[in-house]
matplotlib code that plots the C-alpha trace (Angstrom):
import matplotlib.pyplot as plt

x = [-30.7, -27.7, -26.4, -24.9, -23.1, -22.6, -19.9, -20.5, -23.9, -22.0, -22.5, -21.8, -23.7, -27.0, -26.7, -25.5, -27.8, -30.8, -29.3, -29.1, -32.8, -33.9, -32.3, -32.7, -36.7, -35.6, -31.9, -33.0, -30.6, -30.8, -28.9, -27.3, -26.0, -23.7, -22.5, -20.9, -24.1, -27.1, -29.3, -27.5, -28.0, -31.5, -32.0, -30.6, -32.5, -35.9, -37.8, -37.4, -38.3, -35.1, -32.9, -31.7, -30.0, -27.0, -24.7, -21.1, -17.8, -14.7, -12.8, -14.8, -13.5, -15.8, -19.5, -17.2, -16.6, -20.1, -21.4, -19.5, -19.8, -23.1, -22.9, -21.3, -20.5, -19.2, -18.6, -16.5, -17.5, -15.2, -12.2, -10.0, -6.9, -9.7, -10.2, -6.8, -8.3, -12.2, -10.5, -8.3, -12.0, -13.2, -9.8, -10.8, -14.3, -14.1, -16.0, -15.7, -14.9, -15.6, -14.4, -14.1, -10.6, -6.9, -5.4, -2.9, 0.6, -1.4, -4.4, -2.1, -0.1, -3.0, -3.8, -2.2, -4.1, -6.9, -6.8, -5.8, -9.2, -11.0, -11.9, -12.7, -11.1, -11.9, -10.6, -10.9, -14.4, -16.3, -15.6, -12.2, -10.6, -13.1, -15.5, -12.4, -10.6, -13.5, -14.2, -10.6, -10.0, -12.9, -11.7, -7.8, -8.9, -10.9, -8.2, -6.1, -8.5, -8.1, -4.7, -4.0, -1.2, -1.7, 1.2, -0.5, -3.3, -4.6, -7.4, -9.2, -12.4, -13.8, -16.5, -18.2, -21.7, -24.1, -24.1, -27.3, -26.3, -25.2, -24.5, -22.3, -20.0, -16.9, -14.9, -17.9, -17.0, -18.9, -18.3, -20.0, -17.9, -15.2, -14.3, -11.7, -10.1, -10.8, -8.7, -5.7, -6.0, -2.6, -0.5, 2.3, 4.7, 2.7, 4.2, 3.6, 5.0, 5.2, 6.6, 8.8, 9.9, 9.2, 8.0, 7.5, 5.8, 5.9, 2.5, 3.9, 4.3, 0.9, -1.6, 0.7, 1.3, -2.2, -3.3, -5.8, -8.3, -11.7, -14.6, -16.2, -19.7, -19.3, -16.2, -12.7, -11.2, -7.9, -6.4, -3.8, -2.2, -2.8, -0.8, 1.4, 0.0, 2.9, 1.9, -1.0, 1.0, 1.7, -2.2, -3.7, -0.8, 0.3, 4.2, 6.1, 3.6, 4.9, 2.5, 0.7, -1.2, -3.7, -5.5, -8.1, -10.4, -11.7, -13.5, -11.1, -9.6, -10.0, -6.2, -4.8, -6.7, -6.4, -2.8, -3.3, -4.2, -1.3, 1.6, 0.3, 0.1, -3.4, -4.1, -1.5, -2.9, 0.2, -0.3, -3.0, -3.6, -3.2, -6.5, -8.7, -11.6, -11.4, -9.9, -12.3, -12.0, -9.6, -7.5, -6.9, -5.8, -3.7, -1.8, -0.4, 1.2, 4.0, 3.5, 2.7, 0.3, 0.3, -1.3, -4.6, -4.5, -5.5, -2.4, 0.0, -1.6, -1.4, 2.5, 3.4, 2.2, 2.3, -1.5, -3.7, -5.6, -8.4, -7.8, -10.1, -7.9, -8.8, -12.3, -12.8, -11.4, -13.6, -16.6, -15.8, -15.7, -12.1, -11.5, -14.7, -15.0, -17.2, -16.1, -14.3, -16.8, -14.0, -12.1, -9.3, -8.0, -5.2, -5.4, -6.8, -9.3, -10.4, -10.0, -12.5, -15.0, -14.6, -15.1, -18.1, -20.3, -20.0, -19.4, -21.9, -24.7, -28.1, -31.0, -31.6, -28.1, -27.0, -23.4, -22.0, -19.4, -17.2, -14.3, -12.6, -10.0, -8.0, -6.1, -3.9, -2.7, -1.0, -2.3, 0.2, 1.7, -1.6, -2.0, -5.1, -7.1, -10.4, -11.4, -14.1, -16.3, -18.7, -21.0, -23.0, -25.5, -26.8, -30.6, -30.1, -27.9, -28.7, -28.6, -25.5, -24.0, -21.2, -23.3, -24.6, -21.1, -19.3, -22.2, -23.3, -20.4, -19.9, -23.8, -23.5, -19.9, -21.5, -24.5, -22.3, -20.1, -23.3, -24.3, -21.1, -20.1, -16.5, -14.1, -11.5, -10.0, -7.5, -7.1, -8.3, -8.6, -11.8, -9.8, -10.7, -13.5, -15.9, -16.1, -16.0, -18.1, -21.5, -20.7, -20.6, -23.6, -25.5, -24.2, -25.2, -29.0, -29.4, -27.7, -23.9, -22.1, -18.9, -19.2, -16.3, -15.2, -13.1, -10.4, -8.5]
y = [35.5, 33.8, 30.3, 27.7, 24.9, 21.5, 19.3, 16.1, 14.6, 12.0, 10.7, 14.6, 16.2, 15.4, 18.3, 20.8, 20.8, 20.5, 23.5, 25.5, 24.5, 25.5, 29.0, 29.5, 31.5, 33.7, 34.2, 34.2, 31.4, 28.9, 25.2, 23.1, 19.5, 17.8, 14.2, 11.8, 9.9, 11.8, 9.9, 10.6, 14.5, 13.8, 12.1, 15.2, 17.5, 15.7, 18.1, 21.1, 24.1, 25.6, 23.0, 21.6, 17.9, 17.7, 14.8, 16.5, 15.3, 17.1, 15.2, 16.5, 20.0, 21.3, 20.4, 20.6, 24.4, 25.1, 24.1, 26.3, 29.2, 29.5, 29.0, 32.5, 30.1, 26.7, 24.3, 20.9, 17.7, 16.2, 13.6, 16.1, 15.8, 17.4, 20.8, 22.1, 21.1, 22.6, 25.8, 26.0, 26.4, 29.0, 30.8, 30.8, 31.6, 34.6, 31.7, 31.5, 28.5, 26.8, 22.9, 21.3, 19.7, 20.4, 23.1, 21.3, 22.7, 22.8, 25.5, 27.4, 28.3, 29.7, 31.7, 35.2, 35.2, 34.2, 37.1, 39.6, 38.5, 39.5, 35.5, 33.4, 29.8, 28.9, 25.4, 23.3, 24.6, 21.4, 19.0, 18.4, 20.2, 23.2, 23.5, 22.3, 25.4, 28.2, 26.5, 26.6, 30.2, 31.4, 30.6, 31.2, 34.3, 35.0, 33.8, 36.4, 38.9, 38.2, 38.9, 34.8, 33.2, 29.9, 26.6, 23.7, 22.7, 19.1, 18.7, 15.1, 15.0, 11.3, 10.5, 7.6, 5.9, 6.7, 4.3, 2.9, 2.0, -2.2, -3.3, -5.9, -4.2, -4.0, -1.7, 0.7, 2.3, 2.2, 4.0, 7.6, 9.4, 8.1, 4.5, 4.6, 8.2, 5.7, 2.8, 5.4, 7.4, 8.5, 7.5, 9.5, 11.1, 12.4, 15.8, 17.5, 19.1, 17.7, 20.0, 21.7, 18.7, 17.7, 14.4, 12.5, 9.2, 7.3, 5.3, 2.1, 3.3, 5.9, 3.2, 1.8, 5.2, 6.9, 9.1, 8.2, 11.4, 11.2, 13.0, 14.4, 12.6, 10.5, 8.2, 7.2, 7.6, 7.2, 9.5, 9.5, 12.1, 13.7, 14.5, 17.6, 19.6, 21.6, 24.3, 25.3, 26.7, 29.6, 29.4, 29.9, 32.6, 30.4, 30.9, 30.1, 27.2, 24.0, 21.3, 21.5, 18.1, 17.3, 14.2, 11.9, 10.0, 6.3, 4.3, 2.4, -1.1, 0.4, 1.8, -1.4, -3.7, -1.3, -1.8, -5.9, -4.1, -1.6, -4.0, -6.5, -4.3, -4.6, -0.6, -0.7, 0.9, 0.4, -3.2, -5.2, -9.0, -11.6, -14.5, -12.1, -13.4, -16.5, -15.3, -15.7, -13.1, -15.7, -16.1, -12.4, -12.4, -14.8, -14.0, -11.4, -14.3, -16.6, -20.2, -22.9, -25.9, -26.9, -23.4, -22.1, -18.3, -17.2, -19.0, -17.4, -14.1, -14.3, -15.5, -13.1, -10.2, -11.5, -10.9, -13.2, -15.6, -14.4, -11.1, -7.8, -7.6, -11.4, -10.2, -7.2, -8.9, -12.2, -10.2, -8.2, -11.8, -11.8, -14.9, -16.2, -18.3, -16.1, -15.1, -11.2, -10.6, -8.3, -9.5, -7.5, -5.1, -3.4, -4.6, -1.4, -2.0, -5.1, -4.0, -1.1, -3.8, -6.3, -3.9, -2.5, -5.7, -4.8, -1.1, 0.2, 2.2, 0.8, 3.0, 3.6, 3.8, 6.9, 8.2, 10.8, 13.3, 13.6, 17.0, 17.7, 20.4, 21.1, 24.5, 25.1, 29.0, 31.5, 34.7, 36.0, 33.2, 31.4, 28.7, 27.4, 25.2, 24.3, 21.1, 22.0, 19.0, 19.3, 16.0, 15.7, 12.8, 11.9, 11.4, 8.3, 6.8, 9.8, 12.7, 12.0, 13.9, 14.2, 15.4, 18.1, 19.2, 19.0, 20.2, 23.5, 25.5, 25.0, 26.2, 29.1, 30.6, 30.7, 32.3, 35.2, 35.3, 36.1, 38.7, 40.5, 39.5, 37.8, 39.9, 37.9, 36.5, 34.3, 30.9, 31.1, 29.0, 29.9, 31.5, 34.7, 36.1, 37.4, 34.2, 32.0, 33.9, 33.9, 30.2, 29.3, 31.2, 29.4, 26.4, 26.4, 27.7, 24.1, 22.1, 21.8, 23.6, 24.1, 23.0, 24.6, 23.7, 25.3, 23.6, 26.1]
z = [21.5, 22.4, 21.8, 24.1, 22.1, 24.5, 22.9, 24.5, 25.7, 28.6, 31.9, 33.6, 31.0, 32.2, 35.4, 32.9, 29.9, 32.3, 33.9, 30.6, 29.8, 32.9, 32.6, 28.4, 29.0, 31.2, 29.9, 26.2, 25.2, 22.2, 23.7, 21.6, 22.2, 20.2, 20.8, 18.3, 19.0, 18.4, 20.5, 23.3, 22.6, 21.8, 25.5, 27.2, 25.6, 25.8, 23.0, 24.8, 23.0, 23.5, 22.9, 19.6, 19.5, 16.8, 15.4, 16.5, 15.6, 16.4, 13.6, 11.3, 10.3, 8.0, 10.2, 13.8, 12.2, 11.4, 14.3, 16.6, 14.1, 15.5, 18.8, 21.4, 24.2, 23.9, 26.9, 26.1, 27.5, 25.2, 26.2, 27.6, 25.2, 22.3, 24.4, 22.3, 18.9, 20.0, 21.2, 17.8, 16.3, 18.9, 18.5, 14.4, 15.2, 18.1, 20.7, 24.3, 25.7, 29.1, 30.0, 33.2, 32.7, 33.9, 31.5, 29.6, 28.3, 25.1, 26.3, 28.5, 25.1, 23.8, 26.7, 24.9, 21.5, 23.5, 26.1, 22.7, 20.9, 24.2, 24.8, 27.9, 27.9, 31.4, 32.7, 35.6, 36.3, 37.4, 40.6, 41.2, 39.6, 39.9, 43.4, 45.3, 44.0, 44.2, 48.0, 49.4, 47.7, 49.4, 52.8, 52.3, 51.2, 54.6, 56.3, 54.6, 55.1, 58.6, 58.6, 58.7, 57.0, 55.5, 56.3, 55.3, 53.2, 52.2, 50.0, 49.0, 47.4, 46.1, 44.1, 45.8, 46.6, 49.3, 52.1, 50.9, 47.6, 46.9, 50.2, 49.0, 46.7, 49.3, 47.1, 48.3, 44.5, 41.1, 38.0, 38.2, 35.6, 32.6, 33.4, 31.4, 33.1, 36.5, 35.3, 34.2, 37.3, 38.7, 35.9, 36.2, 39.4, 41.9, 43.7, 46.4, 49.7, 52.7, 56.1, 53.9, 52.3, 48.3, 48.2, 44.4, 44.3, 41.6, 40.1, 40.7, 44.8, 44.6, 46.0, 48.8, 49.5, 51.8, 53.7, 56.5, 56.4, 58.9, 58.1, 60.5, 60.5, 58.0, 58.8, 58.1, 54.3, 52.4, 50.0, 47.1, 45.8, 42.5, 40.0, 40.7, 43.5, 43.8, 40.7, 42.8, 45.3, 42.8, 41.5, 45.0, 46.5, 49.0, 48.4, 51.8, 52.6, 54.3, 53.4, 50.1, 49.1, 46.7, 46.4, 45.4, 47.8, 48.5, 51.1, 53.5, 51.3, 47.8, 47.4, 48.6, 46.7, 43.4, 43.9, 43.1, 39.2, 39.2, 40.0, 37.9, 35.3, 34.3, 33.6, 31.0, 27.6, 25.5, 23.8, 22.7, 24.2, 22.5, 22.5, 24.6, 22.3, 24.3, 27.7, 30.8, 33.2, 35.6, 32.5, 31.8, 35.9, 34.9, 32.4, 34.8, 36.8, 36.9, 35.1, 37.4, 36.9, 39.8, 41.5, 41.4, 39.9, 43.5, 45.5, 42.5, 42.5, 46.7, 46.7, 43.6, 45.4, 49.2, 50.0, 52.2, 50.8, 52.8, 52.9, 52.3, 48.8, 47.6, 48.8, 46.8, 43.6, 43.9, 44.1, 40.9, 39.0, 38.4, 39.5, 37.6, 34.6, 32.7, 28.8, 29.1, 26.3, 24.0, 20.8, 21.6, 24.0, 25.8, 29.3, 30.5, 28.6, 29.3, 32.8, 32.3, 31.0, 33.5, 36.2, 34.6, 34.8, 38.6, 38.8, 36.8, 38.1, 38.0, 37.5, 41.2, 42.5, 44.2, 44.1, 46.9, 46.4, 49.3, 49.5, 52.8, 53.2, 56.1, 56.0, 59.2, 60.0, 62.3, 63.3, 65.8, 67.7, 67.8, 65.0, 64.0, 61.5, 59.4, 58.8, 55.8, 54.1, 51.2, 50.6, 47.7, 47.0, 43.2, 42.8, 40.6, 37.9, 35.6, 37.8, 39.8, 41.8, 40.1, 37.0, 39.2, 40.7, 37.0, 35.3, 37.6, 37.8, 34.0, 34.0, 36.2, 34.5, 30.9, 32.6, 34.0, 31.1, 28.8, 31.9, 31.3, 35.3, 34.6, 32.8, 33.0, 29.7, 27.7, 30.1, 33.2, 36.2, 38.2, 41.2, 41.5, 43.6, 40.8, 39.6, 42.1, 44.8, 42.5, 41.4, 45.6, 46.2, 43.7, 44.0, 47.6, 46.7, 45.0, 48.4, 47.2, 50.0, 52.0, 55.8, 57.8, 61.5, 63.3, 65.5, 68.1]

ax = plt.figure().add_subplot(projection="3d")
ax.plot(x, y, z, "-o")
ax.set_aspect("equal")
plt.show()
C-alpha cells in the first residue's frame, strides 16, 4: 500500500484530499493530512477509512521528519516559501514531492540531486500557475504539429464569483484562496513582451496599467500582468515570439480601485502601526493621508489621489467599511495586515457563496502567409464556500499527477514544470471528465 502525505489542510485542500479519498480503494493508498491545526485535517478527512488526520509542523524537525518518512508521495499545501525546507526532508528521505507553487530559485537548485536520486519535485501543478500551462501547451503544441508558428500569446485567468453570488459587492471579488497572497499580489517588476518590445512595470504603475480582455459569453474583464512572464518563453519553446504576456484577471473597476490601497501604501508588510488597537477602520485610511482638520478622510483621500468623490472607486471602498467607524478589531499589525482583515469582514465567503474561475488565452499564428488565432476560455464555478472552484482546479491536477506518478506514467524527474505531454495530456483528459475544460474558437 502506498501513502500520500497532504501538508496543509487549507482553503484549496478540500478538492484534493476528497480526491485522494475517492481514489485510495481502488488505488490501494493510505492519505495523510497534516495541518498545524489538527482539526482542520480532521475536517477534511471526515473519518474516512483511508485517511489518517495528523498535527504537522514543518518547524518541527524531528515529528516534520517522521512524518514524511512514512509517506512515498508528498504534496505541499504549505505557504509557498516552506516548499525548499519540505523538499530538504524528501531529498533526506528518498520522497517525491508535488506543490502547486512557482519554482523558486531555491527548488530549481535542487533540481540535479533531485533528478540523481530518481525523484519527482513537480511545481506549478495547480490553477495558475499549472491548468493555464498544461492547456496552452496542448494547443501550441497542435499548432506546431500543424506546421504553425506561434507570435503572440496572452494568458489571464482570475479567480472570481459567479454572477449570482452578493449582488451588492461592486468589487464583484471575495477571498477564494490566501488573503494574505491577495493583498501582496504583484509586488515586484512585472515583465513581459509586447510586439517585440520588453516592457517592465513597476508595482507602484501595475494596477493603472490593464488590459481590457472580453470573453466571449461571459463579458468584458481587465488584466494585470504577472510577475515575469518573460522566462516562459524558454519554458513553452516559443523563442522568436513577439508578444508574450501573462496576467492575472478581475471584473471591470477592481484594478483601479485596488490602486487607491497600492499608492497609499496600505499592502505594505514591512512595519508594524502604531495604536491599531484603537484605530477604526476610517482611521487606519487615514493615517495614509495628509493632516487636515478641516477635511473629511474622503475629500483628502479624493484630492490626495485625484478620484471623484462619487466615483466607482469611492464606491467600492465605502462598501468594504473603510470609511466606517467600526473598531479594526487587531492589536497590532503591519498594514497589509490590517488590510487583509478589514477586507475579510466583506470578502469572505459565506457558506453558500459560489466562486468562478475564469482563463482565457489567445495565441495568434502563421502558417504560410495566412495568420490566424484562438481565442480559448476555461470557466469554472465552485459548489459552495468549501468546494470552490478554485479548490477543485488547485487541488485536481495535484490529485491526478501523484496518481500517475504511483502508476509509473510520468517519468520525468528532478524539478519539473508540468509541460510535457505525458503529463499534462492525462491531467486534461481527466480534468475535463469532472467539467473543467478548455473551450477553443477559432478566428480566421
Amino acid at each position: 500500500m502506498k501513502t500520500i502525505l497532504v501538508l496543509g489542510a487549507g482553503r484549496s485542500s478540500s478538492s484534493l484530499i476528497a480526491y485522494l479519498l475517492e481514489q485510495a480503494g481502488q488505488q490501494e493508498w493510505k492519505i495523510m493530512v497534516g495541518d498545524i491545526a489538527e482539526e482542520a485535517a480532521r475536517e477534511r478527512v471526515h473519518d474516512h477509512h483511508r485517511g489518517t488526520a495528523i498535527l504537522f509542523d514543518i518547524a518541527d524537525e524531528t515529528a516534520s521528519t517522521k512524518t514524511i518518512a512514512e509517506a512515498d508521495v508528498v504534496i505541499s499545501l504549505l505557504p509557498a516559501h516552506l516548499h525548499p525546507l519540505v523538499a530538504h526532508h524528501c531529498l533526506k528521505l528518498n520522497k517525491h514531492l508535488l506543490n502547486a507553487s512557482y519554482v523558486s530559485e531555491e527548488m530549481k537548485a535542487l533540481h540535479a540531486e533531485a533528478h540523481a536520486k530518481g525523484l519527482l519535485f513537480m511545481n506549478e501543478c495547480g490553477l495558475d500557475p499549472g491548468i493555464d500551462h498544461m492547456s496552452a501547451m496542448h494547443v501550441m503544441d497542435t499548432i506546431r504539429a500543424e506546421g504553425g508558428k506561434i507570435i503572440s500569446f496572452e494568458s489571464f485567468t482570475g479567480g472570481l464569483i459567479a454572477p449570482e453570488t452578493d449582488p451588492e459587492n461592486s468589487w464583484r471579488y471575495k477571498f477564494t484562496w490566501n488573503p494574505r497572497n491577495v493583498v501582496m499580489a504583484g509586488q515586484g517588476t512585472a515583465k513581459f513582451l509586447k510586439r517585440g518590445q520588453y516592457k517592465y512595470i513597476p508595482y507602484q504603475q501595475l494596477f493603472s496599467r490593464t488590459t481590457p480582455v472580453h470573453v466571449e459569453g461571459l463579458g468584458d474583464y481587465e488584466g494585470y500582468a504577472n510577475r515575469d512572464s518573460l522566462k516562459y518563453i524558454e519554458m513553452y519553446g516559443l523563442h522568436g515570439i513577439q508578444t508574450m504576456v501573462r496576467g492575472t484577471l478581475r471584473n471591470q473597476g477592481y484594478c483601479s480601485a485596488w490602486n487607491i490601497f497600492v499608492q497609499l501604501g496600505c499592502c505594505d508588510d514591512t512595519y508594524i502601526m502604531e495604536g491599531v488597537d484603537t484605530m477604526t477602520h476610517r482611521d487606519f485610511i487615514n493615517a495614509f493621508l495628509d493632516f487636515d482638520t478641516h477635511k473629511s478622510v474622503e475629500e483628502k483621500l479624493c484630492a490626495q489621489l485625484k478620484l471623484d468623490a462619487r466615483g466607482a472607486e469611492i464606491q467600492k471602498l465605502s462598501w468594504s467599511g473603510f470609511f466606517d467607524k467600526e473598531r479594526i478589531g487587531l492589536s497590532t499589525g503591519t498594514p497589509a495586515q490590517i488590510l487583509e482583515h478589514i477586507l475579510n469582514k466583506k470578502w469572505k465567503l459565506q457558506e453558500t457563496d459560489r466562486d468562478q474561475i475564469v482563463m482565457w488565452h489567445r495565441f495568434v499564428y502563421e502558417i504560410g502567409i495566412h495568420q490566424k488565432e484562438i481565442q480559448a476560455t476555461l470557466v469554472a464555478t465552485g459548489d459552495d464556500a468549501v468546494h470552490t472552484a478554485m479548490a477543485k482546479t488547485v487541488g485536481l491536477p495535484l490529485g491526478i499527477a501523484a496518481k500517475l506518478l504511483l502508476q509509473g506514467k510520468i517519468q520525468q524527474r528532478g524539478v519539473v514544470v508540468p509541460m510535457q505531454k505525458e503529463i499534462y495530456n492525462p491531467i486534461l483528459q481527466e480534468l475535463k471528465t469532472r467539467g473543467i475544460a478548455l473551450t477553443e474558437k477559432h478566428i480566421q
